[in-house]
Structures are given as structure tokens and as C-alpha cells.
N, C-alpha and C positions, 0 to 999 in steps of 0.2 A: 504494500500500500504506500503510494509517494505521499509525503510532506503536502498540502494544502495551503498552509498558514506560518509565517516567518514566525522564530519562537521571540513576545515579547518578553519585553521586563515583567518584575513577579504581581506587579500592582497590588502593592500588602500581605500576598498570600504568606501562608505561613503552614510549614510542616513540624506537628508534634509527635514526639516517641512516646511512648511509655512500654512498661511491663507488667502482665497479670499471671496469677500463679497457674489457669485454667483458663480454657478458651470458656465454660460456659462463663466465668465472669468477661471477660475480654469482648463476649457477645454483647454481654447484657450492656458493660459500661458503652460500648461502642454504639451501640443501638438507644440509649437515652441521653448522649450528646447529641449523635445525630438528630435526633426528634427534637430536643430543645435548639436546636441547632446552633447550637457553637461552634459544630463542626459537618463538614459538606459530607463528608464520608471516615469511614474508620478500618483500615486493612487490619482485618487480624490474623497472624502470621504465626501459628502453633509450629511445636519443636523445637525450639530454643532450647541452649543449656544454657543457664547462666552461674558466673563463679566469680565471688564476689568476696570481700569480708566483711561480715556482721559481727560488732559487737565481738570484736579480736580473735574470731576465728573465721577460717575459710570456708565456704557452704558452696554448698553447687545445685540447684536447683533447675527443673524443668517449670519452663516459664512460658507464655504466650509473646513474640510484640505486638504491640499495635501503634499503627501509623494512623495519625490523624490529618486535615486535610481542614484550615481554619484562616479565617486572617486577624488581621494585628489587633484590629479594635476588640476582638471577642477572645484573644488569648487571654488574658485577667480571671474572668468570666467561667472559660472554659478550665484554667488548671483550679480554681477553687470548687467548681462542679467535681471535679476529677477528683481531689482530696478527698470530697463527701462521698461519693461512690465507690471509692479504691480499697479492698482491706488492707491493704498493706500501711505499716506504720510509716514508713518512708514511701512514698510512690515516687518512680522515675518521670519525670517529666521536663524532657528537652525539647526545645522548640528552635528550629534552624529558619530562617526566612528563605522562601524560596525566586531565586536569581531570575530564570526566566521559565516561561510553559507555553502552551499552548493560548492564542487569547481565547481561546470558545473553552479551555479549562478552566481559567482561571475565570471567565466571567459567571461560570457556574458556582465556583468555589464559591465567590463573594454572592450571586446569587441567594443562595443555600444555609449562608451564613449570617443572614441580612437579619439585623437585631428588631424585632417587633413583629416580624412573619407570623403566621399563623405557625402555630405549634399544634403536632396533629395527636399528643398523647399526653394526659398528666406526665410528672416529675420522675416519678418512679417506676412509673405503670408497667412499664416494659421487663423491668427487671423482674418485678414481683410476678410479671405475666411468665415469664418465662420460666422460671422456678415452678409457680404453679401448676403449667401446660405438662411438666416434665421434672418431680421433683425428684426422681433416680439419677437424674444426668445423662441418661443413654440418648 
């Protein structure tokens, strides 16, 4: 498939990392930013090992990432959402600005991300929906 569109400058977008211990959380979080939209989209990227030091020793854990897909005015916003949602007592959370994209990406980014939009689920709803749809995890 050929190139269509010169890649622009990032026009505020902004790419966030994080780490969940579990893709069903990594669903859930990812699925109730995007709803409140903070965020345009959320990759959740299972099979990670991660190895790190906790608390003076070394730990190596299986971890989910997920890549979030936000821009500048709603990063604030979105990492204190992400605190309230995240079990982890430290949550990862890096935010790289991104250089250039696509324009028809990024104008969806910001599209997507547009603070006052209609929001199509309560706060939490999603989470709690998903738990309850499937409280085994399978």
C-alpha cells in the first residue's frame, strides 16, 4: 500500500506507556480511558517479562504493556485517571510526545480525545462490566 499523505508534525499528540500485571486489567483500564476519553485508543500488548527492583530486591514478573494514544491537554487528566484505576502501588507511566504521523491519524487522535464529547459509559462501568460478564477470567 503506497504512502497517500506527507507525514506531519505530531500537533500535540502524545504516546503513553504503562504496565498491568494481567491483560484482563490492561483491558479493563484501557477500555474506561478510552470511553472517558482521555485516550483515542489503548494497545494492549501481553507477554512481557518485566525485571525490575522492588523494595531492594530483584522481581521479575509477567506483565501486560499498554500503549496509549492521547494528546497534551488530556495527559494531567488521563495519568491521575490511570492512578485511580491501576492496582499497582507505583504505576508506570511515560509519556513520549509524538514527532510526526499521519494527518488523518492524528486528527482522529485529537478527534477522540476532545475534552467534553459525549462519553458513551459511566466511570467505571466497563470495568465492573467486564468482571461481571466473566468473573473466572477465561
Amino acid at each position: 500500500m503506497a504512502m497517500t499523505a506527507a507525514l506531519a508534525p505530531g500537533a500535540g499528540a502524545w504516546l503513553v506507556m504503562t504496565t498491568c500485571p494481567d491483560e484482563e486489567t490492561a483491558h479493563g483500564i484501557a477500555r474506561t480511558l478510552v470511553e472517558e476519553r482521555l485516550a483515542a485508543c489503548g494497545n494492549v500488548v501481553p507477554g512481557v517479562t518485566s525485571i525490575y527492583r522492588w523494595q531492594g530486591e530483584i522481581e521479575t514478573a509477567a506483565e501486560c504493556v499498554v500503549l496509549f494514544k492521547t494528546q497534551a491537554e488530556r495527559l494531567e487528566a488521563l495519568a491521575h485517571r490511570l492512578e485511580e484505576l491501576h492496582p499497582y502501588e507505583v504505576p508506570e507511566f511515560l509519556a513520549f510526545p509524538v514527532e510526526r504521523g499521519l494527518p488523518a491519524y492524528l486528527a482522529w487522535v485529537a478527534a477522540e480525545t476532545e475534552e467534553g464529547a459525549a462519553v458513551e459509559a459511566p466511570a467505571e462501568a466497563s470495568i465492573v462490566a467486564a468482571v461481571e460478564e466473566d468473573p473466572a477470567g477465561t
